[in-house]
Backbone as a ProteinNet text record, in pm:
[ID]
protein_1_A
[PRIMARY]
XXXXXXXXXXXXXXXXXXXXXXXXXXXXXXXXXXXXXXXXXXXXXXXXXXXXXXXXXXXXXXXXXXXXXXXXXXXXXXXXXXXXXXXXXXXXXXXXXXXXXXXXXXXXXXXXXXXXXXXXXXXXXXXXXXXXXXXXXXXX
[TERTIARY]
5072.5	4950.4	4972.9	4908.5	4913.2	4861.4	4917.3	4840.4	4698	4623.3	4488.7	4424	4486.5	4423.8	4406.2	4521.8	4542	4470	4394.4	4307.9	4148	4113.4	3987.6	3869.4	3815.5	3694.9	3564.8	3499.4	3399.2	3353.4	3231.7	3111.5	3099.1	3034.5	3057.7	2966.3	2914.1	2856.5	2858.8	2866.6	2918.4	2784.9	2741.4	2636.3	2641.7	2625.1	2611.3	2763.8	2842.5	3005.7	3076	2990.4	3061.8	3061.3	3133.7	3189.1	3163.6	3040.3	2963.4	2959	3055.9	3084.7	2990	2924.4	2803.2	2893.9	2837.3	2816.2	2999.6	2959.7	3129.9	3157.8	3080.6	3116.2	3214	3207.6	3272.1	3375.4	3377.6	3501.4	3593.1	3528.3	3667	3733.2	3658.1	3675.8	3807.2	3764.9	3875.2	4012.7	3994.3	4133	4208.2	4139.1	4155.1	4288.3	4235	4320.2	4436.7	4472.8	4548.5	4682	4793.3	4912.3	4947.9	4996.5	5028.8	5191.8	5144.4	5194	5150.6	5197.6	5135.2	5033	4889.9	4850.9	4793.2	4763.2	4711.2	4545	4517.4	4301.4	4300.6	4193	4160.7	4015.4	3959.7	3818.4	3761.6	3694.5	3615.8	3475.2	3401.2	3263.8	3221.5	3092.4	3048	2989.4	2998.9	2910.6	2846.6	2719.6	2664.9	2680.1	2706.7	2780.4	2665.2	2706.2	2614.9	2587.7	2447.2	2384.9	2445.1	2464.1	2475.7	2408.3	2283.5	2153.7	2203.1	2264.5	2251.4	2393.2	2490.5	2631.7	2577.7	2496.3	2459.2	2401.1	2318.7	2251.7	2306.7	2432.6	2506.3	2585.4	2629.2	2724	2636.4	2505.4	2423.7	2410.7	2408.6	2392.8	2467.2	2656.8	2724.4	2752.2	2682.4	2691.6	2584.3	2484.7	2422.2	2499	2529.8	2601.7	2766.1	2817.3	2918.8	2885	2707.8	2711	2692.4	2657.4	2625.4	2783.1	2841.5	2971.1	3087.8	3058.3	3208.5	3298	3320.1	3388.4	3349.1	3465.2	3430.6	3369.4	3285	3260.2	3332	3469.2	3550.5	3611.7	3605	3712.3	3545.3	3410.8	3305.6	3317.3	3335.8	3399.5	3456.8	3583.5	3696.4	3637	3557.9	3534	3481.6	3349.8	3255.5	3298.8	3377.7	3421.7	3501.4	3602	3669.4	3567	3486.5	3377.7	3282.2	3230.9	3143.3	3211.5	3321.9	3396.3	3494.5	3553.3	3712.9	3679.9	3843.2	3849.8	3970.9	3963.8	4127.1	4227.8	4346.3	4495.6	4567.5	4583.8	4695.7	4819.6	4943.1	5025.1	5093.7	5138.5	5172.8	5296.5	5407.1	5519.4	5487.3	5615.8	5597.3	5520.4	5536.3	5508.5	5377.6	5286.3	5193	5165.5	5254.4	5228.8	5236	5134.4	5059	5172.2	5232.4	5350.3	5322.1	5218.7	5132.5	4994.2	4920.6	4752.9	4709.9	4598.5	4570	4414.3	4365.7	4203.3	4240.7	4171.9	4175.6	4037.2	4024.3	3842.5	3875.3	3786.4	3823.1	3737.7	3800.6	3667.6	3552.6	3468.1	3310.2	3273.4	3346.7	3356.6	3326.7	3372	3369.5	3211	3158.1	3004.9	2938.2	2816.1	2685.1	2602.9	2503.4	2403.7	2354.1	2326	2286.9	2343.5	2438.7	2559.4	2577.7	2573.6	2642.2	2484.7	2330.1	2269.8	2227.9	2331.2	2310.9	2405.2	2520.1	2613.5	2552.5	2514.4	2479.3	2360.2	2253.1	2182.1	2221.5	2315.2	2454.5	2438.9	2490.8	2518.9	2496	2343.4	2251.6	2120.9	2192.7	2152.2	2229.9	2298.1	2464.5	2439.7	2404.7	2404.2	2260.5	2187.5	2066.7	2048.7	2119.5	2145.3	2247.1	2347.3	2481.4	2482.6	2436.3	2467.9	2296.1	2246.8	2087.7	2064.1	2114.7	2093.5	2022.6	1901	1844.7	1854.1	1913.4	1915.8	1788.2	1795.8	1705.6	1678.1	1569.7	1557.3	1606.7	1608.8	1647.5	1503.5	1511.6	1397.5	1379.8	1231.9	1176.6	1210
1798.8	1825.4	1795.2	1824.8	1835.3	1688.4	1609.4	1531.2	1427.1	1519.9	1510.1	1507	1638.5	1668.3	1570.7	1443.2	1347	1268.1	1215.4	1121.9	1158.9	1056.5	1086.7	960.6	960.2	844	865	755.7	752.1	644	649.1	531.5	448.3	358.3	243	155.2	86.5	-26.9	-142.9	-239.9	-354.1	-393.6	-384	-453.6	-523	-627.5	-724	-732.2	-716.6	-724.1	-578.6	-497	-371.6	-243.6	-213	-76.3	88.4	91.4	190.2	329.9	383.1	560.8	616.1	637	736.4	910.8	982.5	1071	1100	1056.3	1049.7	1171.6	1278.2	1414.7	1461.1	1429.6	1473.6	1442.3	1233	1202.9	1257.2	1299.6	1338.6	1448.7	1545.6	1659.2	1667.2	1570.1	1551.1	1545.4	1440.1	1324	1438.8	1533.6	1636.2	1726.8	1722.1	1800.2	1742.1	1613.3	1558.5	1578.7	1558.9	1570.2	1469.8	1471.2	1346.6	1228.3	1132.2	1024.6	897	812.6	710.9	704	617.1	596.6	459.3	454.2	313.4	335.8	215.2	188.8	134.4	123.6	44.7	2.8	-62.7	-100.7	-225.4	-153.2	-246.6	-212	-334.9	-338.1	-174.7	-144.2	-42.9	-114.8	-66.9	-123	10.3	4.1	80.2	139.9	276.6	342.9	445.5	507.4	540.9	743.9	777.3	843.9	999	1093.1	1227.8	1268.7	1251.6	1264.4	1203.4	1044.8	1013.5	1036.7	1119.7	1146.6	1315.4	1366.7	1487.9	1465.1	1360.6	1357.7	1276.7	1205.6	1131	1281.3	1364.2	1472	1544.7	1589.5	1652.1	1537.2	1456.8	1392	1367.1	1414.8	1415.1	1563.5	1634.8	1776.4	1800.1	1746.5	1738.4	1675.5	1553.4	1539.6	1626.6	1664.2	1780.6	1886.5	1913.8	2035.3	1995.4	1912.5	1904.5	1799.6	1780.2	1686.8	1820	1881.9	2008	1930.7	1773.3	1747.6	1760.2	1811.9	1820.8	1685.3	1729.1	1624.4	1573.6	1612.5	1503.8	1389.3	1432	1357.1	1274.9	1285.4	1204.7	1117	1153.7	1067.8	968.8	1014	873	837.6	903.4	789.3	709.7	725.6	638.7	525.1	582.5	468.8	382.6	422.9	329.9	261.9	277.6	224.6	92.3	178	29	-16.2	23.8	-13	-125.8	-73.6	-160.9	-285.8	-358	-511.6	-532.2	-602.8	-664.1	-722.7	-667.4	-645.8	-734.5	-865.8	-910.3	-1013.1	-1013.3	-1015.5	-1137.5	-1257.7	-1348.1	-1417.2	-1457.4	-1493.4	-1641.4	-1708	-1848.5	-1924.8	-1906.3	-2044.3	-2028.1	-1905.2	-1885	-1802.6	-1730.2	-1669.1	-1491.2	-1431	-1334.1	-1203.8	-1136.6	-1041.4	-927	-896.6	-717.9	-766.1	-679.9	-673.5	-536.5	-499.7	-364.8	-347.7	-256.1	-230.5	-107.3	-179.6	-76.3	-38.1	64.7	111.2	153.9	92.5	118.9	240.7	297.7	405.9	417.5	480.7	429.1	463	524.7	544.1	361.1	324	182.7	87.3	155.6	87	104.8	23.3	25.2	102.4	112.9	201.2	154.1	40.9	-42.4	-72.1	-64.5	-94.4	71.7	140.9	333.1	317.8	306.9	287.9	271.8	142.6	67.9	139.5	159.7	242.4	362.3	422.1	564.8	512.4	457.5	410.2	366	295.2	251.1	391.5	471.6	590.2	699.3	727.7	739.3	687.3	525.7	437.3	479.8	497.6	522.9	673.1	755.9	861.6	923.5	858.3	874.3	785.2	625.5	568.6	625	641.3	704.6	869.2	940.1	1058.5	1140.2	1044.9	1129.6	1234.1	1226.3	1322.9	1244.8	1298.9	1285.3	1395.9	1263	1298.8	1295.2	1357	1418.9	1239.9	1208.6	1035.6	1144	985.8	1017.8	1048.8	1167.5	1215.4	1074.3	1037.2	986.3	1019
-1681	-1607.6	-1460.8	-1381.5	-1223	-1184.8	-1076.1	-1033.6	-1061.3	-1024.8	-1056.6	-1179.1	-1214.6	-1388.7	-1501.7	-1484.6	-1567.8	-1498.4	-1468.3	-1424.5	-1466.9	-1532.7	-1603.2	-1589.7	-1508.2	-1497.3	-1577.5	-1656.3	-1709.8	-1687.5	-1724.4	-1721.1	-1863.4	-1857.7	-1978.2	-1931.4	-2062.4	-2026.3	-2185.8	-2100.3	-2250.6	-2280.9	-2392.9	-2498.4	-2567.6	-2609.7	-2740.5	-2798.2	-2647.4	-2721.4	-2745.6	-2748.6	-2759.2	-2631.9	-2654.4	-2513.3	-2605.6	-2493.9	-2480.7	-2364.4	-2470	-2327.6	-2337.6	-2158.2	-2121.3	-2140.1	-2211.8	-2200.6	-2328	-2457.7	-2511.7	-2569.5	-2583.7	-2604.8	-2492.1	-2374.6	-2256	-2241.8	-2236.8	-2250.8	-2357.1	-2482.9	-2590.9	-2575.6	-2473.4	-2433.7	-2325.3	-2224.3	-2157.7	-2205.2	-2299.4	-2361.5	-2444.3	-2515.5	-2573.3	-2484.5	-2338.8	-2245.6	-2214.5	-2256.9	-2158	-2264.2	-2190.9	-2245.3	-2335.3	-2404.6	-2522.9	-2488.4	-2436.8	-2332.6	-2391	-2309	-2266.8	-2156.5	-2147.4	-2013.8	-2000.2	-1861.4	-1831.5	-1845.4	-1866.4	-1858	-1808.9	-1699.1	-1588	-1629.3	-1661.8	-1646	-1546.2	-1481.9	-1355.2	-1323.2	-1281.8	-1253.7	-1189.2	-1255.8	-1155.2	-1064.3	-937.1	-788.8	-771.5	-740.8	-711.3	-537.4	-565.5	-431.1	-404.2	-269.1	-187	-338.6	-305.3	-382.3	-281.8	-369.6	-333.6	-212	-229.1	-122	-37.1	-30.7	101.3	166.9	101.7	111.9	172	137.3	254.6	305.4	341.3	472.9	551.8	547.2	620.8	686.1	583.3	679.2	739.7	714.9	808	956.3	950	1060.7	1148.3	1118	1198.7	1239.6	1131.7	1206.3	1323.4	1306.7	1431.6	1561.9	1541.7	1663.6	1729.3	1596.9	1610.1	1708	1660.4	1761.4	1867	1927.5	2045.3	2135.1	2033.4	2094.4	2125.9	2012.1	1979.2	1931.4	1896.2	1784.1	1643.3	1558.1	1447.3	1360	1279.4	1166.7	1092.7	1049.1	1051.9	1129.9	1262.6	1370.2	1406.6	1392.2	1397.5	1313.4	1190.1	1085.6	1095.7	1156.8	1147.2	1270.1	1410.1	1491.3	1431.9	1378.6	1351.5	1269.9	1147.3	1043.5	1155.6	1261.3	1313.2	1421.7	1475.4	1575.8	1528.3	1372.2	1300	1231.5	1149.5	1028.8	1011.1	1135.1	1174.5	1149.5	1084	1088.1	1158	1187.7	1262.2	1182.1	1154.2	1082.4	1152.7	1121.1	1230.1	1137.6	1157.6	1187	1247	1164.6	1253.6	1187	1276.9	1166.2	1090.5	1061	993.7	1146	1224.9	1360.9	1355	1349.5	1346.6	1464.2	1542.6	1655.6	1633.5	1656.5	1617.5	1707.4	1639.1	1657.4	1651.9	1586.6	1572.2	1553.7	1572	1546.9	1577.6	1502.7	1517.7	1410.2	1414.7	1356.1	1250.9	1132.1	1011.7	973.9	990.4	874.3	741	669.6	534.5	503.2	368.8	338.7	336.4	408	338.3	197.9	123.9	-27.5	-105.9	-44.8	-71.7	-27.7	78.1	90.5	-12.1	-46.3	-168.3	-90.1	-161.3	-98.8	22.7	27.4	160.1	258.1	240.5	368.3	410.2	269	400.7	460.9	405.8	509.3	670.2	623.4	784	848.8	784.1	865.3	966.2	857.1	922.4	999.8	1003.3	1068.6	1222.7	1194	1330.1	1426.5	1344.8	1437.9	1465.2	1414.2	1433.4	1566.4	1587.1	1686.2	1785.2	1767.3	1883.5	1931.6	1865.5	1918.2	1989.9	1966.9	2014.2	2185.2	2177.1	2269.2	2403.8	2326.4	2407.9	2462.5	2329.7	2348.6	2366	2372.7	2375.4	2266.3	2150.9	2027.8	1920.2	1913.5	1812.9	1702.3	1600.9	1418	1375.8	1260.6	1197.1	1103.7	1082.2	963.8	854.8	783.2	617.4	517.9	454.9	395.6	272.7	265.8	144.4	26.4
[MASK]
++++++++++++++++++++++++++++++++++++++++++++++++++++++++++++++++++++++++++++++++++++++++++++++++++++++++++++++++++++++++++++++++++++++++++++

């Protein structure tokens, strides 16, 4: 199988001791596809991540400022993730004296619902402040 194809995520939830697949007609469907191997299981907490809705109205909101910047909504993207996002990467040998340093943004795939919030909220603030563009709020 290609890459991708072998990779199969599902939902679960533990009850009274037992492991419970959302939706297990689907999963058997999958497993059905997959090549006959070995594979690894990963099971980890669901965190609740940012909602579809607010994953298009986060890209509508940098397409607004796209148009009026002429940068694309991607390259708004990585500004932004690198503008609010960044942490500082540093680098120091045994003495303790700091030899590289540099700023990483992590995915926002990784924020909860409340944090891509504030995010986009951020820049939303930023672009209205800086760039005099007003975004559209987030619908109810």
């Amino acid at each position: 199988m290609s890459d991708d194809s072998d990779h199969i995520v599902a939902t679960a939830t533990v009850r009274g001791g037992e492991f419970q697949v959302s939706h297990p007609d689907r999963l058997q469907t999958m497993l059905g596809q997959l090549e006959e191997g070995a594979y690894h299981i990963d099971i980890t907490p669901l965190k609740a991540s940012r909602s579809q809705q607010q994953n298009k109205y986060y890209w509508r909101v940098l397409t607004v400022v796209s148009d009026y910047t002429g940068h694309s909504p991607q390259e708004l993207h990585a500004f932004f993730r690198q503008k609010f996002l960044a942490r500082p990467l540093v680098f120091a040998n045994q003495s303790g004296d700091v030899i590289e340093q540099s700023q990483v943004a992590p995915s926002t795939s990784n924020l909860n619902v409340s944090e891509f919030y504030a995010y986009t909220e951020l820049i939303r603030q930023w672009s209205a402040e800086q760039l005099g563009v007003d975004t559209p709020p987030p619908s109810k």
